[in-house]
N, CA, C and O of each residue as an XYZ file, in Angstrom:
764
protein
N      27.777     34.155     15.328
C      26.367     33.816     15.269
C      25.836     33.772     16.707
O      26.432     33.012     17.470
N      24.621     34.602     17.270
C      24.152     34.464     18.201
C      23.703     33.092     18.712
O      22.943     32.421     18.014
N      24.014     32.769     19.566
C      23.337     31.270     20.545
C      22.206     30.900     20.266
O      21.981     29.761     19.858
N      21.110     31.977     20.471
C      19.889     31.617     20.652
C      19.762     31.011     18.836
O      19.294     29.879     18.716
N      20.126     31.683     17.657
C      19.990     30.974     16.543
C      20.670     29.967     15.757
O      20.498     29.479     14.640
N      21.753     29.769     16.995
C      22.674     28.350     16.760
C      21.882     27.197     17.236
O      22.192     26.081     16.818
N      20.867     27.335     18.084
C      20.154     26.422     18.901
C      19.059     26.174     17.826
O      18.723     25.082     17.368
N      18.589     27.354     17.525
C      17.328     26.848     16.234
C      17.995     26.205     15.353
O      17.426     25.145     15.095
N      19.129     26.385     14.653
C      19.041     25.987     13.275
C      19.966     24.376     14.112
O      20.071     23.494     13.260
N      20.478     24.014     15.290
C      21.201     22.805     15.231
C      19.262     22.206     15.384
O      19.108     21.072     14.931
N      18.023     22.837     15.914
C      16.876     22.026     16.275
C      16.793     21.696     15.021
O      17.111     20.524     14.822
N      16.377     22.494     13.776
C      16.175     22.109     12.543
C      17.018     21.143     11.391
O      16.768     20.541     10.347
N      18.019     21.372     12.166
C      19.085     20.372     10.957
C      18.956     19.011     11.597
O      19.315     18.015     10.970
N      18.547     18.937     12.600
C      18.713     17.808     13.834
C      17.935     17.169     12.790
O      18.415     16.056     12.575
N      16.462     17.527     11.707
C      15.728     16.580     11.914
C      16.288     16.448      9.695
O      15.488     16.165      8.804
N      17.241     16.648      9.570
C      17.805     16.169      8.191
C      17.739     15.217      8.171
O      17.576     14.914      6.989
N      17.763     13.829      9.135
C      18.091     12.797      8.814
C      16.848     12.275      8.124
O      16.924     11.378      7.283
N      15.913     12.735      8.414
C      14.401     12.638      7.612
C      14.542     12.477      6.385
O      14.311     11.421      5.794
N      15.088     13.913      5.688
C      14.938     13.755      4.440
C      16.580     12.209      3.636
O      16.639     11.446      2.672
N      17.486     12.563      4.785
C      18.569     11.897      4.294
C      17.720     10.178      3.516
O      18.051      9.586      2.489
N      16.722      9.870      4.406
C      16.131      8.635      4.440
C      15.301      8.549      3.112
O      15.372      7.662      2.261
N      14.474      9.694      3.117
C      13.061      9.793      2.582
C      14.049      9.408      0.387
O      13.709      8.549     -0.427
N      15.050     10.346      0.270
C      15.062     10.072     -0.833
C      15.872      8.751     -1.365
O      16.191      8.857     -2.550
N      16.148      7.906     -0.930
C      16.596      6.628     -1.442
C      15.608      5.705     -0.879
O      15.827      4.516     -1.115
N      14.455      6.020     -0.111
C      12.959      5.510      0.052
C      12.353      5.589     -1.178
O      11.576      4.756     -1.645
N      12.841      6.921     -1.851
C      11.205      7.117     -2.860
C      11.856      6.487     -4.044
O      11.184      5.828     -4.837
N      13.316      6.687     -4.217
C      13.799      5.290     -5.339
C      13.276      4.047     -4.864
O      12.571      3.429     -5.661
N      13.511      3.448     -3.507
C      13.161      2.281     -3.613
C      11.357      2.000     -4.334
O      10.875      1.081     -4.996
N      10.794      3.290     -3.793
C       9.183      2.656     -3.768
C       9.345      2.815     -5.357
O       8.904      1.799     -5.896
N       9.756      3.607     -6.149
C       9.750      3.992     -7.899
C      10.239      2.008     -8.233
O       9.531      1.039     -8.507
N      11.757      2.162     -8.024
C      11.938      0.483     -8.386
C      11.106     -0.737     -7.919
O      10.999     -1.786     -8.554
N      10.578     -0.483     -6.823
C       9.105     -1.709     -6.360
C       8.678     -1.839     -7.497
O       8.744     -2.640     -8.429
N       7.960     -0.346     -7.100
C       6.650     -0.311     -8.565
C       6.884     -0.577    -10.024
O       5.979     -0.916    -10.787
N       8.252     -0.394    -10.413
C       8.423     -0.833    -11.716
C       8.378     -2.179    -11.723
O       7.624     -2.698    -12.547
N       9.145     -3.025    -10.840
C       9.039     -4.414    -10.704
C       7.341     -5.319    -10.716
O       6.945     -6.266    -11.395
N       6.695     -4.518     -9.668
C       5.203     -4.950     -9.503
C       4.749     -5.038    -10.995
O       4.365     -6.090    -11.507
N       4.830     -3.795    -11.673
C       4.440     -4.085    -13.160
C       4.511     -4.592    -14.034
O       3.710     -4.740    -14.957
N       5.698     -5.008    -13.838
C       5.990     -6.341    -14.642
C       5.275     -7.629    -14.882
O       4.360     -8.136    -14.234
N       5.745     -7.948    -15.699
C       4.583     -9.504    -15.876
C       4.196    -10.510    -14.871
O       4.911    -11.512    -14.839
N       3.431    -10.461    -14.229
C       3.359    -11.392    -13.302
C       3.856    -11.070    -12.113
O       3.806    -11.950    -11.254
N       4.351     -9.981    -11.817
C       4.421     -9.669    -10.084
C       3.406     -8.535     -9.594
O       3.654     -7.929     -8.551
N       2.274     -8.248    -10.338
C       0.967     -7.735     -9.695
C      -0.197     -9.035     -9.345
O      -1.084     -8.414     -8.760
N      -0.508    -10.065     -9.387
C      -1.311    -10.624     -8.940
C      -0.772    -11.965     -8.593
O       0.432    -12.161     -8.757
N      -1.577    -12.958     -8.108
C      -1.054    -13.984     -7.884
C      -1.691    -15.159     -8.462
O      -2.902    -15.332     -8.328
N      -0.725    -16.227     -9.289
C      -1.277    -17.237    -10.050
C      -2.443    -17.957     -9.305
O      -2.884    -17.844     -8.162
N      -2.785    -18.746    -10.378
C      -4.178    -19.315    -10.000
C      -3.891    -20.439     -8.532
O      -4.417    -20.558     -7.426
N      -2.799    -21.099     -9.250
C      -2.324    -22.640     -8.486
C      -2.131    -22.065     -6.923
O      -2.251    -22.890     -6.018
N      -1.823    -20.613     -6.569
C      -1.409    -20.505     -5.590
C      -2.668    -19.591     -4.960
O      -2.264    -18.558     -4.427
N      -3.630    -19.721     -4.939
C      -5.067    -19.052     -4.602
C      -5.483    -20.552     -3.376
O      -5.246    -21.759     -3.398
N      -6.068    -19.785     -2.598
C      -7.023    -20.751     -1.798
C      -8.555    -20.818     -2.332
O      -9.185    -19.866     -2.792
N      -9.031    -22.190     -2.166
C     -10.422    -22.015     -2.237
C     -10.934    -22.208     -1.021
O     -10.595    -22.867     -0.038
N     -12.296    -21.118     -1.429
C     -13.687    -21.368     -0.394
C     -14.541    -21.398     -0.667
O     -14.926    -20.559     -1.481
N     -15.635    -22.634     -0.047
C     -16.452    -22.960     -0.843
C     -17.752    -22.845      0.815
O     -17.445    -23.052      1.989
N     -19.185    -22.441      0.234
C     -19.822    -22.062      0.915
C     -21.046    -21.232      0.683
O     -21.107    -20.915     -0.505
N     -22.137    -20.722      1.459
C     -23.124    -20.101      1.407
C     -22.918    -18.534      1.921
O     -22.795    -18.290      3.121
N     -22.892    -17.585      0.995
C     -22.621    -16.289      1.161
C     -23.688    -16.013      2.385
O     -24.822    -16.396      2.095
N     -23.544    -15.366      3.831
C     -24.744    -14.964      4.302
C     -24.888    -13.766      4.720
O     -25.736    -13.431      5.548
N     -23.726    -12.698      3.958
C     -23.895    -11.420      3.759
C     -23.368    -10.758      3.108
O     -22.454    -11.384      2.573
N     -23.408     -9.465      2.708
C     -22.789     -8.775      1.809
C     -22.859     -7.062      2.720
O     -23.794     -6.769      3.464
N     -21.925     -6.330      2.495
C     -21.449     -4.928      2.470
C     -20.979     -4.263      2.062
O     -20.199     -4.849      1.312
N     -20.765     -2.711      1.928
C     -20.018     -2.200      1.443
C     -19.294     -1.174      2.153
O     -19.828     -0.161      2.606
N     -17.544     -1.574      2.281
C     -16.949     -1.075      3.035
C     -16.351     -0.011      2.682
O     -15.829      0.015      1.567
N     -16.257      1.503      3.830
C     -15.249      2.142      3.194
C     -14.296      2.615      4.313
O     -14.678      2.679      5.482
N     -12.895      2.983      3.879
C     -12.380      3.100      4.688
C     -11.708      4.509      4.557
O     -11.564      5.012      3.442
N     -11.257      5.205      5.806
C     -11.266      6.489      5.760
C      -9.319      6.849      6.063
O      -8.661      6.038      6.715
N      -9.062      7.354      5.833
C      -7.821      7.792      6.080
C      -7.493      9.435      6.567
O      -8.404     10.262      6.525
N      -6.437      9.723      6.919
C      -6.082     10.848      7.533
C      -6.106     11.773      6.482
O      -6.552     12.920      6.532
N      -5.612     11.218      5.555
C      -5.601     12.298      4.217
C      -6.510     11.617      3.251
O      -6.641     10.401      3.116
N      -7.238     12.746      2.473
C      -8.232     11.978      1.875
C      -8.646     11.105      1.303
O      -9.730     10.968      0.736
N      -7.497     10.206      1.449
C      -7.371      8.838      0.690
C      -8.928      8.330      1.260
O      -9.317      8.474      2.419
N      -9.727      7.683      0.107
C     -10.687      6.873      1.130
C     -10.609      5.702      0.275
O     -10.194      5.867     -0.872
N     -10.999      4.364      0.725
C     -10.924      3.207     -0.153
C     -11.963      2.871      0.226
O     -12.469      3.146      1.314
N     -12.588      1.973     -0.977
C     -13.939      1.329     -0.866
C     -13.637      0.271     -1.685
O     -13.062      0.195     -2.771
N     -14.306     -0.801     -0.702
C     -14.362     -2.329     -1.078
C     -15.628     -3.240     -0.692
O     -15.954     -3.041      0.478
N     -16.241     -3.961     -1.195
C     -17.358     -5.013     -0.840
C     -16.391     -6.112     -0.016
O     -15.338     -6.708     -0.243
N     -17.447     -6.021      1.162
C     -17.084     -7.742      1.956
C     -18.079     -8.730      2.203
O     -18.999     -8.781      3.021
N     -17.787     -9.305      1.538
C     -18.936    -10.730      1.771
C     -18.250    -11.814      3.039
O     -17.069    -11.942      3.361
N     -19.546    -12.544      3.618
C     -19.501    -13.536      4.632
C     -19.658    -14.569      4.087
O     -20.820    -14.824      3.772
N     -18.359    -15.802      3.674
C     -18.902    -17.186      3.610
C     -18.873    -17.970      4.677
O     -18.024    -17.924      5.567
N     -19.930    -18.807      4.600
C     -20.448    -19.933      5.684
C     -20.097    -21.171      5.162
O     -20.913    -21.872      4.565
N     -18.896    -21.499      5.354
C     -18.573    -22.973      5.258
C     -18.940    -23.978      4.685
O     -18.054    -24.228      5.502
N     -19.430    -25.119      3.963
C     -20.273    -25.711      4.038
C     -20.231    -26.712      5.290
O     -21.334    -26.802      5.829
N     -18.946    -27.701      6.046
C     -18.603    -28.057      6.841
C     -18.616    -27.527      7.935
O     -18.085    -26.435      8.142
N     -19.585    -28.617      9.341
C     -20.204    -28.118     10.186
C     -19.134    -27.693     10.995
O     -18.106    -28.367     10.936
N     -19.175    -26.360     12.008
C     -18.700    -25.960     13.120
C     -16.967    -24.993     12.177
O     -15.887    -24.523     12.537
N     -17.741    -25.189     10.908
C     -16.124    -23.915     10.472
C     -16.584    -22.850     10.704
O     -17.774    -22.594     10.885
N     -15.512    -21.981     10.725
C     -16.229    -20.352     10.903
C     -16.260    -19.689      9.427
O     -15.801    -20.010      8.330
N     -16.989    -18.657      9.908
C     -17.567    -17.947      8.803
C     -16.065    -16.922      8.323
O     -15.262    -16.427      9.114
N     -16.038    -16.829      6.858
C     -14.713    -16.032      6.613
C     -15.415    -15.019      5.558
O     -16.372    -15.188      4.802
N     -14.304    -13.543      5.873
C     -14.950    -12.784      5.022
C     -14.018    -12.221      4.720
O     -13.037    -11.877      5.380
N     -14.404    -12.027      3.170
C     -13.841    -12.047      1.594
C     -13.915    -10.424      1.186
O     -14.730     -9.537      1.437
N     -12.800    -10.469      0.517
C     -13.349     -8.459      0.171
C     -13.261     -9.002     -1.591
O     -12.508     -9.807     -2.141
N     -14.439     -8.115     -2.141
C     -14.260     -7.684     -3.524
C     -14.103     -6.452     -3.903
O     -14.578     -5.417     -3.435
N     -13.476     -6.612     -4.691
C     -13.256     -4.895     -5.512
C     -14.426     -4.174     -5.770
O     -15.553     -4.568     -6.070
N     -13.884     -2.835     -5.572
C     -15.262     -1.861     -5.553
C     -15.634     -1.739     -7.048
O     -16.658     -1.185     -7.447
N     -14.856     -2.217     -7.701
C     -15.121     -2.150     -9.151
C     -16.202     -3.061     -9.746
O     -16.728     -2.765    -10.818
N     -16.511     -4.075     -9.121
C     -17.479     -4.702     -9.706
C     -18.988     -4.279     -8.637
O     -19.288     -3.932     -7.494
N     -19.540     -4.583     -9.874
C     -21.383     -3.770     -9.946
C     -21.900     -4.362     -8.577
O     -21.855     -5.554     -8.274
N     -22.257     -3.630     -8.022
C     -23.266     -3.607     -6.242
C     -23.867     -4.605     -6.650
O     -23.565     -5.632     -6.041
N     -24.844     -4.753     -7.704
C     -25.719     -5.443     -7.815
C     -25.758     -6.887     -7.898
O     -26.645     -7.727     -7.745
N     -24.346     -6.924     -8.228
C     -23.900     -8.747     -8.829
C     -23.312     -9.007     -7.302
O     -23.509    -10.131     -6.839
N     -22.865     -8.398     -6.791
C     -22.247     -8.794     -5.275
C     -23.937     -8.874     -4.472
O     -24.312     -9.907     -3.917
N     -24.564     -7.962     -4.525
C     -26.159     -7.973     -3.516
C     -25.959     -9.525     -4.071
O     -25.528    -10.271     -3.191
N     -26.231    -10.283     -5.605
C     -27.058    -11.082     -6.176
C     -26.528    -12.927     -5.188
O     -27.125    -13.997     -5.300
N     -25.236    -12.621     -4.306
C     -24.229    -13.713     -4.415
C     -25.185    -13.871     -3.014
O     -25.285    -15.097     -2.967
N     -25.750    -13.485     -2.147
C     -26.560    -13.674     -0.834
C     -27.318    -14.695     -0.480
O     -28.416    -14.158     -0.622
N     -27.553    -15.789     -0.118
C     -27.904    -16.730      0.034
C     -27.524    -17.700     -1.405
O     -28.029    -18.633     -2.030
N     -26.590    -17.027     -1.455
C     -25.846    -18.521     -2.883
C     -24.736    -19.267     -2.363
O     -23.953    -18.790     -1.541
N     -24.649    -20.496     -2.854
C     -24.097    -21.358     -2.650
C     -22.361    -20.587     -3.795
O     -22.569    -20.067     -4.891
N     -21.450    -20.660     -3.437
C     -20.242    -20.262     -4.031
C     -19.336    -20.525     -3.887
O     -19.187    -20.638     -2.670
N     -18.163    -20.815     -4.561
C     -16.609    -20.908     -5.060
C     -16.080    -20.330     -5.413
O     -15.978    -20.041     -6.605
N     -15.356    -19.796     -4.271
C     -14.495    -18.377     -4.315
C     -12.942    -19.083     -4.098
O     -12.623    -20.011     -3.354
N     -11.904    -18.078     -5.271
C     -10.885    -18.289     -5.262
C     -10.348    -16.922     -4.441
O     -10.940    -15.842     -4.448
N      -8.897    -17.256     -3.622
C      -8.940    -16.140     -2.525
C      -7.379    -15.974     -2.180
O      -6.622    -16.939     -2.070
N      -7.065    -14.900     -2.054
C      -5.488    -14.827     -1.832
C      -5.556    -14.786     -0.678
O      -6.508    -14.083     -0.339
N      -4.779    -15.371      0.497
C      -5.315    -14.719      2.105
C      -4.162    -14.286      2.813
O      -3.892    -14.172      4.009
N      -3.331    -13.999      1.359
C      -2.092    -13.018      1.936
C      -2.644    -11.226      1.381
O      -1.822    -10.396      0.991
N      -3.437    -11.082      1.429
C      -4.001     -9.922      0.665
C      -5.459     -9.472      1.345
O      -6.490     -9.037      0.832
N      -5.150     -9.720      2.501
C      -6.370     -9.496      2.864
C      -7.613    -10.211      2.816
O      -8.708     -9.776      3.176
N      -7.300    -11.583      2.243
C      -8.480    -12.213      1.533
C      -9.316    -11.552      0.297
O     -10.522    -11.672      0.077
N      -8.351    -10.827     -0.445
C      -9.043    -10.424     -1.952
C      -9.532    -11.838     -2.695
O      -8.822    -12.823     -2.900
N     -11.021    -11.658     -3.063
C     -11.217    -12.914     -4.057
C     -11.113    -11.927     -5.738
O     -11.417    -10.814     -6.167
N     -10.320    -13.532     -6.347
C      -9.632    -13.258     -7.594
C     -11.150    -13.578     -8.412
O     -11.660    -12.803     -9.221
N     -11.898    -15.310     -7.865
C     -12.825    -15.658     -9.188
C     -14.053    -15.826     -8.265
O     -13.789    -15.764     -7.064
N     -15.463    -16.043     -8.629
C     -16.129    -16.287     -7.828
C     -17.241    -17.058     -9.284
O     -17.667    -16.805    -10.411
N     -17.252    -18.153     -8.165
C     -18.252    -18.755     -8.777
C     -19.794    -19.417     -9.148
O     -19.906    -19.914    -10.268
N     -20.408    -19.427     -8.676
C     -22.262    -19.865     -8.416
C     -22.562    -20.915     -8.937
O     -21.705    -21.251     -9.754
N     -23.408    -21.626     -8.852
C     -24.117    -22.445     -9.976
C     -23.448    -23.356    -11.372
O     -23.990    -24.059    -12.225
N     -22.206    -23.008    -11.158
C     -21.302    -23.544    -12.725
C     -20.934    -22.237    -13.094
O     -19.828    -22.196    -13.633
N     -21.521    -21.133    -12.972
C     -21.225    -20.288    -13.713
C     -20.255    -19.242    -12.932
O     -20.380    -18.871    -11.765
N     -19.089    -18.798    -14.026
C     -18.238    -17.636    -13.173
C     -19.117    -16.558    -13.259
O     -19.746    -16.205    -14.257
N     -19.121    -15.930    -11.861
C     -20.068    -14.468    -11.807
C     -18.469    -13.263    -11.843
O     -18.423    -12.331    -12.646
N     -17.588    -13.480    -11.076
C     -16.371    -12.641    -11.301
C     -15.234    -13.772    -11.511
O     -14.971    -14.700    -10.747
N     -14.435    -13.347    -13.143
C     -13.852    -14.030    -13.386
C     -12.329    -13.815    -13.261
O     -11.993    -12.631    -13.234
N     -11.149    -14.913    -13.164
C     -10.186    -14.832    -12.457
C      -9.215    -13.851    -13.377
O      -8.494    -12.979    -12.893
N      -9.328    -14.155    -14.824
C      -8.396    -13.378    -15.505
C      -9.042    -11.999    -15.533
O      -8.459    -11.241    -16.308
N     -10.008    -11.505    -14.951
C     -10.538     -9.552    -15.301
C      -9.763     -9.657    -14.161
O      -8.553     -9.496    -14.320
N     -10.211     -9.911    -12.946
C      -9.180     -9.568    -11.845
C      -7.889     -9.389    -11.843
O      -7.350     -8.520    -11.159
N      -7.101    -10.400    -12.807
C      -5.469     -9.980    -12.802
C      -5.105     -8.734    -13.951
O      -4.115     -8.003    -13.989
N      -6.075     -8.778    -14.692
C      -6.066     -7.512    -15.931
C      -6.094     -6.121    -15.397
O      -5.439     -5.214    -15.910
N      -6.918     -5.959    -14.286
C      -7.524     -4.976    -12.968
C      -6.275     -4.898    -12.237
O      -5.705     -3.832    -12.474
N      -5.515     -5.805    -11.262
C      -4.836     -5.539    -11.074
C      -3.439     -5.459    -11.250
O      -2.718     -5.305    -10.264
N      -2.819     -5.572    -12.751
C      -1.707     -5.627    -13.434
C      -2.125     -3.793    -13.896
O      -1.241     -2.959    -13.695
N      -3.441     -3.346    -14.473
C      -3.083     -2.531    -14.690
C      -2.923     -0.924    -13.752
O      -2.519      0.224    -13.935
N      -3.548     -1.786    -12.666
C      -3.437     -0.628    -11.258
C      -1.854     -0.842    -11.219
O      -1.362      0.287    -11.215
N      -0.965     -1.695    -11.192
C       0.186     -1.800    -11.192
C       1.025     -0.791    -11.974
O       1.690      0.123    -11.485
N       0.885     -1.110    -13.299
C       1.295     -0.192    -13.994
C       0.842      1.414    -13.907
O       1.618      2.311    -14.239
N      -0.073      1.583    -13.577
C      -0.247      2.962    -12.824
C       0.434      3.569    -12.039
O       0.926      4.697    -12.029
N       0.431      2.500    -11.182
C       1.302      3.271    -10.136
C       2.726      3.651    -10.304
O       3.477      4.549     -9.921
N       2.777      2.590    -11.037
C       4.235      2.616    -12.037
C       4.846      4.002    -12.378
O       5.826      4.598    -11.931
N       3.917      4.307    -13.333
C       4.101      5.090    -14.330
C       3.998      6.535    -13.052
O       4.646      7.580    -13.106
N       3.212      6.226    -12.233
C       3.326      7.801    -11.160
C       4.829      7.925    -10.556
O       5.275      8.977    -10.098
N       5.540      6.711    -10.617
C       6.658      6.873     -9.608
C       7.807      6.616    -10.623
O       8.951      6.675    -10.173
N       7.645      6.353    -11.861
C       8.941      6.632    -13.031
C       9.647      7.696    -13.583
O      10.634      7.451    -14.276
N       9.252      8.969    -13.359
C       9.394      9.477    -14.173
C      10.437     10.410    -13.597
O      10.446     10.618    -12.384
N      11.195     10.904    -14.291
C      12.604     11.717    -13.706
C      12.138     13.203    -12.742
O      12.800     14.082    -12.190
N      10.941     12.983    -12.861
C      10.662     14.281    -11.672
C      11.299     13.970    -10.359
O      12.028     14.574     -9.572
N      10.469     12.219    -10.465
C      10.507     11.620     -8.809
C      11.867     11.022     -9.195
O      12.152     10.757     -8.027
N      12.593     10.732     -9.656
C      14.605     10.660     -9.760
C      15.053     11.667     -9.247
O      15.313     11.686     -8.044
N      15.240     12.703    -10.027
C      15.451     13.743     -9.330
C      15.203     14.975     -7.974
O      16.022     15.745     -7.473
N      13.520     14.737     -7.625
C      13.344     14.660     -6.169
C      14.052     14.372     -5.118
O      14.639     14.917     -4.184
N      13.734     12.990     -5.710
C      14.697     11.856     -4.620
C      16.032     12.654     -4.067
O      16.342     13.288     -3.058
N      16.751     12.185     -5.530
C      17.993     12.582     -5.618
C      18.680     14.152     -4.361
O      19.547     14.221     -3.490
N      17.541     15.272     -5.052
C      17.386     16.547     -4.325
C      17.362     16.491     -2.548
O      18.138     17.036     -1.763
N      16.153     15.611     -2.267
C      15.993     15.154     -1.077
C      17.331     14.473     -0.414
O      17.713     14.962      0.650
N      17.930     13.579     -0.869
C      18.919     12.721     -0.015
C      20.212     13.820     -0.264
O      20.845     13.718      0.787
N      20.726     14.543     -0.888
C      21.795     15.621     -0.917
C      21.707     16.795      0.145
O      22.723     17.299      0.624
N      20.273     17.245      0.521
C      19.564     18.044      1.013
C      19.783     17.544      2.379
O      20.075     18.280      3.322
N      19.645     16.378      2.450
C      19.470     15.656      4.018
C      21.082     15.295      4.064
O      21.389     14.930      5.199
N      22.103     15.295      3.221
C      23.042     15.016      3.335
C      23.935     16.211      4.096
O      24.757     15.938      4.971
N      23.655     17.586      3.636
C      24.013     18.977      4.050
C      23.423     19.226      5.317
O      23.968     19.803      6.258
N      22.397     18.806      5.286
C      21.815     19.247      7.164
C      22.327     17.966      7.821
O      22.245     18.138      9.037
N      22.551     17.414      7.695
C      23.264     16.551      8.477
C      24.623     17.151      9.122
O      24.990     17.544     10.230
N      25.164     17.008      7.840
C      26.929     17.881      7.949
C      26.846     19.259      8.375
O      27.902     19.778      8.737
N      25.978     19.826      8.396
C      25.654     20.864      9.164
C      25.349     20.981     10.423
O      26.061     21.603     11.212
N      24.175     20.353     10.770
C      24.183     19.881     12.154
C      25.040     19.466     13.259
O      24.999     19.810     14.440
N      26.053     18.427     12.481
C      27.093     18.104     13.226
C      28.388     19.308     13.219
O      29.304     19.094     14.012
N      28.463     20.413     12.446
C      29.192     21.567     12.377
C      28.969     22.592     13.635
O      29.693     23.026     14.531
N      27.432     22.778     13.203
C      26.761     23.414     14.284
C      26.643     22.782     16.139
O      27.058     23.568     16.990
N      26.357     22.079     16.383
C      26.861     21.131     17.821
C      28.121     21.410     17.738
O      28.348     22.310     18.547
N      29.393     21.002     16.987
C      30.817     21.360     17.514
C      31.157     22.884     17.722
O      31.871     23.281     18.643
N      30.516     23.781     16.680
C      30.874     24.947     16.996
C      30.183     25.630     18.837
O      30.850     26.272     19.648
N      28.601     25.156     18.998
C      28.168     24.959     20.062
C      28.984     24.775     21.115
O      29.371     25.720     21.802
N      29.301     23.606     21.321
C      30.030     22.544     22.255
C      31.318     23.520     22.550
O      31.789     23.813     23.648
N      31.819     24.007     21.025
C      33.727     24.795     21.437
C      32.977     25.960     22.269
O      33.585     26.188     23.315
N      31.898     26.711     22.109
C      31.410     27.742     22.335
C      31.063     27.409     24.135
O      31.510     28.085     25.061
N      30.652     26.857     24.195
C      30.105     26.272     25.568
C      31.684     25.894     26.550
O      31.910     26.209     27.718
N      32.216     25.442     25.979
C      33.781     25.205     26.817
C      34.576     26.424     26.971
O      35.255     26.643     27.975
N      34.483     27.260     25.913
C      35.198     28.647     26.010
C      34.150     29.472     27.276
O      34.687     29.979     28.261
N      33.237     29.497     27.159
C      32.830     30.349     28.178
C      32.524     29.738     29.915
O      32.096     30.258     30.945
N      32.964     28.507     29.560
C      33.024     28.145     31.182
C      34.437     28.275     31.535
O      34.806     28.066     32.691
């Protein structure tokens, strides 16, 4: 085998360890996601929510852009404390609920339940006595985004991918290291 294409293919196998990784990654993310779906490991119970209580004194709508066309969109509201000299904290809601009921929360007095390991997602929100977003649609919303995702990363395509991938990265590996020794003997013989 000529040098110059012992050098390409040890550059290319060099980078097997990629895939060696990538497919007992995409099992792990498949077993996450089956787990997340499960009962009760997509959202978080009530008892363990923070409250905030306060005067909304803004509202937006955020979106966020990514490299690949992923884009996400979420509402963020500003609560104002009621207690003097706290700072103002801001809350994201799901893009799923209506512009109009989030515009409506703006100079309202509110009781927001809030995960603030999550970004500060609010689960319930409340006004006047009355729930305007209530805590159980939110876990219904996100139990069944759970299971979605689920169901994208179950299925024996992505098993067998995987599988394909880490065997794949297993051979360029063992190749790579074939290729460098044959190199290396090659390099000592001619000095």
């Amino acid at each position: 085998m000529p040098g110059f294409v012992r050098k390409i293919l040890i550059f290319v196998t060099g980078y097997a360890w990629l895939l060696l990784l990538a497919g007992p990654g995409l099992i792990a993310l498949s077993v996450y996601s089956g787990w997340k779906a499960e009962d009760g490991h997509a959202y978080v119970a009530r008892e363990s929510l923070q409250t905030v209580s306060g005067t909304v004194t803004q509202a937006s709508e955020v979106t966020v852009k990514r490299k690949r066309r992923a884009t996400k969109k979420y509402y963020e509201i500003t609560v104002q404390p009621d207690t003097a000299g706290a700072e103002a904290r801001k809350l994201r809601i799901d893009y799923s609920t209506p512009q109009q009921l989030v515009g409506n929360l703006i100079d309202e007095k509110v009781t927001a339940l809030v995960d603030g390991s999550d970004h500060e997602l609010v689960y319930e929100v409340s006004t006047g006595g009355a729930t305007v977003i209530s805590y159980d649609t939110t876990k219904q919303r996100l139990q069944a985004e759970a299971t979605s995702s689920a169901q994208s990363f179950s299925g024996a395509g992505t098993w067998i991918f995987a599988i394909l991938l880490t065997l794949v990265g297993a051979a360029g590996v063992w190749s790579n290291r074939k290729l460098r020794a044959a190199d290396n003997a090659q390099q000592l013989a001619a000095a």
